[in-house]
C-alpha positions in Angstrom: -17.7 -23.8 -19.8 -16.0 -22.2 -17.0 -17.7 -19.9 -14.8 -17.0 -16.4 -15.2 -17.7 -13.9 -12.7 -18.8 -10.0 -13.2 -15.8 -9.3 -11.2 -12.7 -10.6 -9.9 -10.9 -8.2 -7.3 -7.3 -9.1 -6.3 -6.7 -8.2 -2.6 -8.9 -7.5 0.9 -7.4 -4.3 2.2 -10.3 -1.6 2.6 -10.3 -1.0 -1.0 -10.4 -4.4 -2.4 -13.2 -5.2 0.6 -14.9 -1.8 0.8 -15.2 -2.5 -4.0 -16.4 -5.8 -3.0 -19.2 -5.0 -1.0 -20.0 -2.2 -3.2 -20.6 -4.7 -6.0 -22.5 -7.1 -4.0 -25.1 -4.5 -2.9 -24.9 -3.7 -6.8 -26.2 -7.1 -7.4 -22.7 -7.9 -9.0 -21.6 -11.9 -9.0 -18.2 -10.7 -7.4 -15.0 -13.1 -6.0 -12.4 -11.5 -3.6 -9.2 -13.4 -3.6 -5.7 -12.6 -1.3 -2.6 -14.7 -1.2 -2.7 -14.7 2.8 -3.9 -17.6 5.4 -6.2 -14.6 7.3 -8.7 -12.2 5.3 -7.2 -9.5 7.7 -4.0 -9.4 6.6 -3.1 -6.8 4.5 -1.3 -3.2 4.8 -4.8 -1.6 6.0 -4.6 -3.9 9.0 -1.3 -2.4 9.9 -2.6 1.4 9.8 -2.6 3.7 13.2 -3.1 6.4 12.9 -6.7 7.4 11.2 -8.6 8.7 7.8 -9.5 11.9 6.9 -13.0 12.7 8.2 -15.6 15.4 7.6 -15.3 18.3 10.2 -17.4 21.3 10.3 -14.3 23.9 10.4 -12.8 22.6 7.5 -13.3 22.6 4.3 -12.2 20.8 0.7 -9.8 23.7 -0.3 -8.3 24.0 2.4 -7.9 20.1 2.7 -6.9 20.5 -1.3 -3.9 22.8 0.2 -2.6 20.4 2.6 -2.4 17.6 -0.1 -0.7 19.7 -2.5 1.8 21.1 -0.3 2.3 17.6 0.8 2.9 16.7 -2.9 5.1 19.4 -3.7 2.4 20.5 -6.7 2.9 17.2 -8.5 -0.2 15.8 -8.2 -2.9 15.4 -10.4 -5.2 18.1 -9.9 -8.6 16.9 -10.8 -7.7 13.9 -8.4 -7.4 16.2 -5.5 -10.0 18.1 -6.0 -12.0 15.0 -6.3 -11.0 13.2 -3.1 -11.6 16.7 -1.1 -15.3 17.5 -2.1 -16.1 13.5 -2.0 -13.8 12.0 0.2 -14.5 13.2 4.0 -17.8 12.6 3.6 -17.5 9.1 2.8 -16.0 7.8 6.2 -19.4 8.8 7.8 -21.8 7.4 4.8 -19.9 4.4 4.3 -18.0 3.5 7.5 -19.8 5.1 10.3 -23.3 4.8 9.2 -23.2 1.9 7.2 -20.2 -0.4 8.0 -20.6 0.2 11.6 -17.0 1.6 12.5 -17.0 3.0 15.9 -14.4 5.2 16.0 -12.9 6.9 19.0 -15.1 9.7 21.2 -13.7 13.0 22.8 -14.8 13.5 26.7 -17.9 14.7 25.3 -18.7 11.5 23.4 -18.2 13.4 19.8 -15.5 11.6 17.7 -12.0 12.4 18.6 -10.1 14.4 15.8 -6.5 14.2 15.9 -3.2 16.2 13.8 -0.8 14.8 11.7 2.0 16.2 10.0 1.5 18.9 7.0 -2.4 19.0 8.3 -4.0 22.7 9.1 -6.3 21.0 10.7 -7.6 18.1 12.8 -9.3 16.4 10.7 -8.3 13.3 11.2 -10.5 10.2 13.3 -8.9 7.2 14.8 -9.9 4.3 16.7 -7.3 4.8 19.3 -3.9 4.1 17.3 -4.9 0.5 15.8 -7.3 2.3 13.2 -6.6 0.2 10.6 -7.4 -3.4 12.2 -11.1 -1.8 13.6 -11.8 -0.3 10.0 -10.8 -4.1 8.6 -12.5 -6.6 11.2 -15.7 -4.4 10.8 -15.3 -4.6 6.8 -14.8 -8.5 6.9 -17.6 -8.9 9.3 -19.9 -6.9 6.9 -18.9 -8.4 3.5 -19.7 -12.2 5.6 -23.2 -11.0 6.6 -24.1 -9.4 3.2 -22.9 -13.3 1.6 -19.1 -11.6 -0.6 -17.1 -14.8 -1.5 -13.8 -14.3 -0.4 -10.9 -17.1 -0.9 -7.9 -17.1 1.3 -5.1 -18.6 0.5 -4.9 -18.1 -2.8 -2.1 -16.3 -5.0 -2.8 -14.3 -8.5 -0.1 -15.6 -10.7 -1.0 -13.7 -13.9 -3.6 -12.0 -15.9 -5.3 -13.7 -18.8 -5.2 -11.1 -21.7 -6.9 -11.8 -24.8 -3.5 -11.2 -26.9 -1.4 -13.2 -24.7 -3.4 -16.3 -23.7 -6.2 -16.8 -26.3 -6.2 -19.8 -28.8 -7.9 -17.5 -31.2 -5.5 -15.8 -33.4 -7.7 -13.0 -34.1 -7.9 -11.9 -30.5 -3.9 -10.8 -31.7 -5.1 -8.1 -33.7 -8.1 -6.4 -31.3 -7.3 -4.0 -28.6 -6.0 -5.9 -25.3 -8.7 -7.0 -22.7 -8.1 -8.8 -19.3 -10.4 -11.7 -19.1 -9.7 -12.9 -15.6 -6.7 -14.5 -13.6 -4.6 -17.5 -13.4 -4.8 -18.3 -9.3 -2.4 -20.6 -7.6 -3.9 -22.5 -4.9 -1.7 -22.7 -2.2 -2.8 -25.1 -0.3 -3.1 -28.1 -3.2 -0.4 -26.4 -5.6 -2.7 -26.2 -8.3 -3.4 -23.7 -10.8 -7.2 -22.1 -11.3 -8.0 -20.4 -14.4 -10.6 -17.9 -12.9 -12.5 -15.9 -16.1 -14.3 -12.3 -15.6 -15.7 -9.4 -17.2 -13.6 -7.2 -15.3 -10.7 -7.6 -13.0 -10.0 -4.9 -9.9 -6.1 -4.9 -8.6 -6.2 -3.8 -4.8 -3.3 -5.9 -3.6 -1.4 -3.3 -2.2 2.1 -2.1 -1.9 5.7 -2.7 -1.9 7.6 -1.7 1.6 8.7 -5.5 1.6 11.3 -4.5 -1.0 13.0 -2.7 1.5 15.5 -4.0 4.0 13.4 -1.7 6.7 9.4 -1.2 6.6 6.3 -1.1 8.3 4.5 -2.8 5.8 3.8 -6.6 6.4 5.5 -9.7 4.7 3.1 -10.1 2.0 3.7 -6.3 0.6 6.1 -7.7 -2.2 4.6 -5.4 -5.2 2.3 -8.2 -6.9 -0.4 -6.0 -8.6 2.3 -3.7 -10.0 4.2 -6.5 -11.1 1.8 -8.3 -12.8 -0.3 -5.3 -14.3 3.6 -4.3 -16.0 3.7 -7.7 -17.5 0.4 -7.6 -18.9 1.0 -4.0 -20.6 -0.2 -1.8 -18.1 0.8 2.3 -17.7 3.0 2.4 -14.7 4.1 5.9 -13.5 5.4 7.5 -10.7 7.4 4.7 -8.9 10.4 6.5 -8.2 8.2 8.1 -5.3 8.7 6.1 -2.3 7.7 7.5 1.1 9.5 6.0 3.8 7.7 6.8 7.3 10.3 8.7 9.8 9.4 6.4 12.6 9.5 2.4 13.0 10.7 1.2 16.5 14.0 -0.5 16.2 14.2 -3.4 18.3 16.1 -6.6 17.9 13.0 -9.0 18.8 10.4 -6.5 16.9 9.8 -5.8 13.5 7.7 -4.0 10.7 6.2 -2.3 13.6 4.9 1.5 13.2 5.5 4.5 15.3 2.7 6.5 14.2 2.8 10.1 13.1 0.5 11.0 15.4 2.3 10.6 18.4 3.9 13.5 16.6 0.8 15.5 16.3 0.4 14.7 20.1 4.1 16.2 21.3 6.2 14.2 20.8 10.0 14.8 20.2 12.3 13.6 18.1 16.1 13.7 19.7 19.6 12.0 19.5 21.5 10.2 21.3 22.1 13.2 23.9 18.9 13.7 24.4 18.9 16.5 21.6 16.2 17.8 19.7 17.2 18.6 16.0 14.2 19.1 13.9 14.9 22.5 14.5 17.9 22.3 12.1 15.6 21.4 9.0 12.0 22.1 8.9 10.1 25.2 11.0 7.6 22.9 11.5 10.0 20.8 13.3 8.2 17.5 13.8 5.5 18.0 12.1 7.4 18.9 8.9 6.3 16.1 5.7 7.4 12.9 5.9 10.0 12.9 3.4 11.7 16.3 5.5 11.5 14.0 9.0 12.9 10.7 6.9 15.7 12.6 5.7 16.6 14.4 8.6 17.0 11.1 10.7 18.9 9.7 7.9 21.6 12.8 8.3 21.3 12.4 11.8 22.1 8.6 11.8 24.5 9.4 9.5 26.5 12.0 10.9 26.8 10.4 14.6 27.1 6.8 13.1 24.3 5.8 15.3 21.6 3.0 14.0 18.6 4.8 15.1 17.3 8.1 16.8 15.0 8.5 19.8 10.8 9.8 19.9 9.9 11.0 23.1 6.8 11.6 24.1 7.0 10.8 28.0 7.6 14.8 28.4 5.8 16.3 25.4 2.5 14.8 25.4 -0.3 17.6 25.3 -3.3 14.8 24.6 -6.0 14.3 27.1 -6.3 10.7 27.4 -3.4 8.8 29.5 -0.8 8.4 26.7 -1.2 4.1 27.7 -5.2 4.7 26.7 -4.5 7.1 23.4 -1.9 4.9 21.8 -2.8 1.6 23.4 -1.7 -0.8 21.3 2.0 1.3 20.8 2.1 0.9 24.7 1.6 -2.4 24.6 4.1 -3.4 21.7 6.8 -1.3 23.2 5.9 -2.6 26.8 6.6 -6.1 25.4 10.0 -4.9 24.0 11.1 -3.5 27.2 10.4 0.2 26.8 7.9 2.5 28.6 7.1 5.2 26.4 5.7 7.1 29.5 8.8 7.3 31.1 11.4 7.2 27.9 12.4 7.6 24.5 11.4 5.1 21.7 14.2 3.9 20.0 13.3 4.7 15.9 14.5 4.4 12.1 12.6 5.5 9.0 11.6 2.7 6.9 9.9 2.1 3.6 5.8 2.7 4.2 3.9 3.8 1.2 4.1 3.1 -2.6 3.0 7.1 -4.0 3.1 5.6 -7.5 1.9 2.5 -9.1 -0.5 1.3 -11.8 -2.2 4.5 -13.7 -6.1 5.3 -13.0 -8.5 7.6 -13.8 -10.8 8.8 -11.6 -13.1 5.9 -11.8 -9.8 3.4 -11.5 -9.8 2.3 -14.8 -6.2 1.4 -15.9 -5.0 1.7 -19.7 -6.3 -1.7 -20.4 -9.7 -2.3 -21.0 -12.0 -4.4 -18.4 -8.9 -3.6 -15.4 -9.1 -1.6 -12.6 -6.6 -0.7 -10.0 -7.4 0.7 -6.6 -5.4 1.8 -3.3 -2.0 1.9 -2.9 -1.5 -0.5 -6.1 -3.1 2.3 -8.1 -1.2 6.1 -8.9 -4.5 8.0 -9.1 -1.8 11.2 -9.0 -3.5 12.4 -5.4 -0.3 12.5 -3.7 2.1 13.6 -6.4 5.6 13.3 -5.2 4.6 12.6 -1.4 1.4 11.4 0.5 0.0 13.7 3.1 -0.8 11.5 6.3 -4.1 9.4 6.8 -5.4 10.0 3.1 -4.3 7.0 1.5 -7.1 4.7 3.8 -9.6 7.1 2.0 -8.2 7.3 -1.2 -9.1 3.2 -1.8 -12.4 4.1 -0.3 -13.4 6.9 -2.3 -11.3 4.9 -5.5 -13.6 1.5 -4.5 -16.6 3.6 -4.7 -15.9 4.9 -7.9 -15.0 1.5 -9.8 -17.6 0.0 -8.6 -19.9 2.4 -9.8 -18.2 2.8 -12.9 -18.3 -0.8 -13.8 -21.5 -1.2 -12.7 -22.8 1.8 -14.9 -21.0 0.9 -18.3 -21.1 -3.1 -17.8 -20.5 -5.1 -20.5 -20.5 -9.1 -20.8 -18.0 -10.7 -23.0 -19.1 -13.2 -25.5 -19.0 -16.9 -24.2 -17.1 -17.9 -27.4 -14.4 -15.3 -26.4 -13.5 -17.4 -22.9 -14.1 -20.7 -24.3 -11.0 -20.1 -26.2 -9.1 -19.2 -22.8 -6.5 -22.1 -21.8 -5.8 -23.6 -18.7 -2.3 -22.8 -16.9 0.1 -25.1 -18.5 1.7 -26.8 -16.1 4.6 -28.7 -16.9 4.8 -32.3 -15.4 8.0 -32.7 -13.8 9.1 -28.9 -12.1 11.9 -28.8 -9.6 11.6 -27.9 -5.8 13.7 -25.2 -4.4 15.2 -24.6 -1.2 13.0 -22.3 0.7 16.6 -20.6 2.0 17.6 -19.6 -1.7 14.7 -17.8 -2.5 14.9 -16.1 1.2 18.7 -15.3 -0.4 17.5 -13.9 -2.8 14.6 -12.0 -1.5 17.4 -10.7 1.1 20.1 -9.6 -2.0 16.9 -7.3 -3.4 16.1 -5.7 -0.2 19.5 -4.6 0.9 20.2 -3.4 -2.8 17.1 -1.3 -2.5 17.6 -0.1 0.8 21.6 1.1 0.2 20.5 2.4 -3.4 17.2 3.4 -4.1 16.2 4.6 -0.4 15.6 7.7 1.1 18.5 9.8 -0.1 19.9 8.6 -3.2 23.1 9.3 -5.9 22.9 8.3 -9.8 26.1 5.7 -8.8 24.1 4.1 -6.0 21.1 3.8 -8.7 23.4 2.3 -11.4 24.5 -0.1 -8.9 21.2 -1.0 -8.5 19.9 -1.2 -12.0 23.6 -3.9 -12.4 22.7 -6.0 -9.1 18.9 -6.5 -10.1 19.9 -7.2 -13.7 21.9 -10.0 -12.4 19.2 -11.4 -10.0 16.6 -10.8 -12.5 18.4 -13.3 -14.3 19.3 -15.5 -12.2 15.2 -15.4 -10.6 13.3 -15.9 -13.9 15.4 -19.2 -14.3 14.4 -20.2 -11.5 11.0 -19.4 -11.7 10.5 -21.5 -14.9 12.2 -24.0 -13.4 10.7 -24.3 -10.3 7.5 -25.9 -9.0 5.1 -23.1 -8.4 4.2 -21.4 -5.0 2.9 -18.4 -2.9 7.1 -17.2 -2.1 8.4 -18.2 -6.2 5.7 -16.0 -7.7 6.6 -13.4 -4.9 10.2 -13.3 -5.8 9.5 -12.5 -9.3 7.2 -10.0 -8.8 9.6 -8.4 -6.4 12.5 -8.5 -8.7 10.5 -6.9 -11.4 8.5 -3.8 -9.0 12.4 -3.2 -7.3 13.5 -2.9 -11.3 10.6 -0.7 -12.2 11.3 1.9 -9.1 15.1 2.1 -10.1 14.3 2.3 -13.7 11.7 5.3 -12.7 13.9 6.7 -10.5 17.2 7.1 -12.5 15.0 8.8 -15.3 14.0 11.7 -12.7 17.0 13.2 -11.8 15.0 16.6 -9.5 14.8 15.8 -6.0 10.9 16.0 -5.8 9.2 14.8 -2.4 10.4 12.1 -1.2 12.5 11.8 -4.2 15.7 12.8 -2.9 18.6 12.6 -5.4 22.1 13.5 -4.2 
């Protein structure tokens, strides 16, 4: 008999980590997995500017507000209100006091709040502008001392469903149940048939299907991919927020220009050193994101010009020398030959956060029994048609909290008889090897479909071009796939081909322009 854990949890961004040591502490037998070399890696590592945070002039429904707003009404009410009474709090219970976070301090030592667009308030804490990292090297550090098991390096290929995978023929006619994960080892090419009670998604998002992005490599839309194949609810995945500002530069990539420097001054002008935010939004630059995207998309558009500029070397109002308050921005752009104290940042919108995804309750149960989804994998319906700023890092902590309580409340072991009828991955003997260039080809074909068609503005002839090209490489891919010898970039490419299907499919059902929705 195979071991079979209490819990399996599919990714090691701050939900997936923050679930995992939940669980532990629980006195839950718990495995963490991720498909990257480092623990680290993961669109949590990537985030600048902060998390919501409890602040004594502000309050839950005015917070509520600010998300709905943000949303444009279409979010799920009883999720909002949810994340605003419990949320805030969380980042000083959990990361503060008992993760050990050390966020940045004012001049008078207190934490430093700072603004973001579509916030009344500032409400929002930062550990200079590399939040994300601090909030991930303290969560790894944590989950060592306190013994999680965490493999690297390993890839979820599927989910083992009692319909789909059982030798039992009866299992056909009960209600389907995941029962754990087939896991390619990347390393030895060799399949692991990995059995649990329950299974938690927290692999993240789906920027990586986009020709531009600030979300790293690995953000191909796994967990959405493979929660759809197994029978999952999926909603909402025609909402893509693309963030106004990546730096365009020929030698740097997938890097973020965080909205804060926004909520700090700075400026967003053409080529003539023109301000134009003016011209769309009375809150200028710190309109929502899906009013800045689209306004640097006209403006690109209308003067032919690749990218616009951010300035901040004559606009910033912060305290802290702008090299110190956005250090790690200084030091990127420094790299690339620009010094944002003395000029503009070159800058393009990009695809950045996934505002739909696999349906949750409020405890992050999916519409399968024993799944769970959490962070941006999940659509807990808090950001409705777009994400207010620096809530989704709280969203998988408050979401991690709240599975792992839940599970660990209504836990129920599944009969040993059950599993033993669970195969190993059939693996046939003789598989063919790919050139790694084709399925880069490929990889390239989806991207440039998605960003042309299914971007930030789009028309229902763009989307039906879309739907036609990713019929034809969904084709073409799942031939491949069965045909080829399995690894980490092959199960990628499928799972891209079929999230990239899922957002057009989503998106030329919804013909309002909602959020950052925008149809033409």
């Amino acid at each position: 008999m195979k071991k079979v854990f209490d819990v399996i949890i599919i990714g090691t961004g701050i939900s997936g980590l923050s679930n995992a040591i939940y669980l532990k502490e629980m006195g839950m037998d718990t495995l963490v997995i991720t498909k990257n070399d480092e623990i680290s890696e993961s669109n949590t590592y990537y985030a600048q500017g902060g998390i919501i945070a409890k602040k004594e002039d502000d309050t839950a429904s005015s917070l509520s507000k600010d998300i709905l707003n943000a949303g444009c009404y279409y979010n799920n009410l009883s999720a909002v209100k949810h994340f605003s009474e419990t949320g805030p709090g969380l980042v000083f219970d959990f990361l503060i006091d008992k993760i050990g976070v050390n966020f940045s301090k004012d001049e008078n030592n207190k934490i430093d709040y700072t603004e973001e667009a579509a916030h009344s308030n500032r409400r929002i804490v930062h550990y200079e502008d590399h939040t994300g990292d601090k909030i991930i090297e303290d969560l790894i550090a944590y989950a060592k001392k306190i013994g999680v098991s965490i493999l690297n390096s390993h890839t979820a290929i599927d989910l083992i469903t009692n319909n789909h995978h059982s030798k039992d023929c009866q299992e056909l006619y009960k209600k389907r149940e995941v029962m754990g994960v087939y896991v390619l080892n990347n390393l030895e090419s060799t399949v692991d048939t990995i059995l649990a009670n329950y299974v938690i998604i927290a692999s993240g998002g789906a920027g990586n299907l986009y020709q531009h992005t600030t979300n790293p490599a690995s953000a191909t839309g796994d967990g959405v991919s493979m929660a759809y194949r197994a029978g999952a609810d999926i909603i909402n995945s025609e909402f893509i927020q693309f963030h106004p500002t990546s730096l365009f530069h020929r030698d740097i990539k997938r890097f973020l220009i965080s909205e804060s420097l926004r909520g700090e001054g700075a400026k967003l002008i053409n080529h003539k050193g023109e301000e134009f935010m003016q011209n769309y939004s009375h809150l200028k630059e710190l309109a929502p994101r899906d009013v800045v995207a689209r306004a640097m998309y006209e403006e690109m558009s209308k003067s032919g010009e690749e990218y616009m500029f951010l300035d901040i070397s004559h606009n910033y109002k912060g305290k802290v020398p702008v090299e110190e308050r956005f250090s790690h921005i200084f030091r990127t752009c420094q790299k690339g030959g620009i010094d944002i104290r003395t000029e503009p940042i070159p800058v393009v919108p990009a695809a950045h956060y996934f505002c739909g995804g696999i349906k949750v309750d409020l405890n992050g149960r999916t519409s399968l029994k024993n799944l769970y989804a959490i962070g941006e994998v999940s659509c807990t319906g808090l950001h409705g048609a777009n994400r207010l700023a620096s809530t989704s890092l709280l969203e998988g902590l408050v979401w991690a909290r709240n599975a792992a309580e839940h599970i660990k409340g209504n836990f129920q072991q599944m009969k040993v008889s059950r599993l033993n009828n669970i195969p190993d991955w059939d693996s046939p003997e003789f598989r063919e090897e790919f050139d790694p260039l084709l399925i880069k080809q490929d990889f390239q074909a989806i991207k440039l479909t998605m960003w042309n068609y299914a971007g930030i503005i789009r028309t229902k002839k763009g989307l039906d071009r879309a739907k036609s090209d990713l019929n034809y490489y969904s084709h073409r891919i799942m031939k491949f796939y069965r045909e080829a010898k399995l690894n980490k970039s092959i199960i990628e490419l499928r799972n891209a081909i079929i999230t990239a299907s899922i957002i057009v499919d989503s998106a030329m059902h919804n013909s309002k322009s909602l959020g950052c929705h925008f149809v033409k």
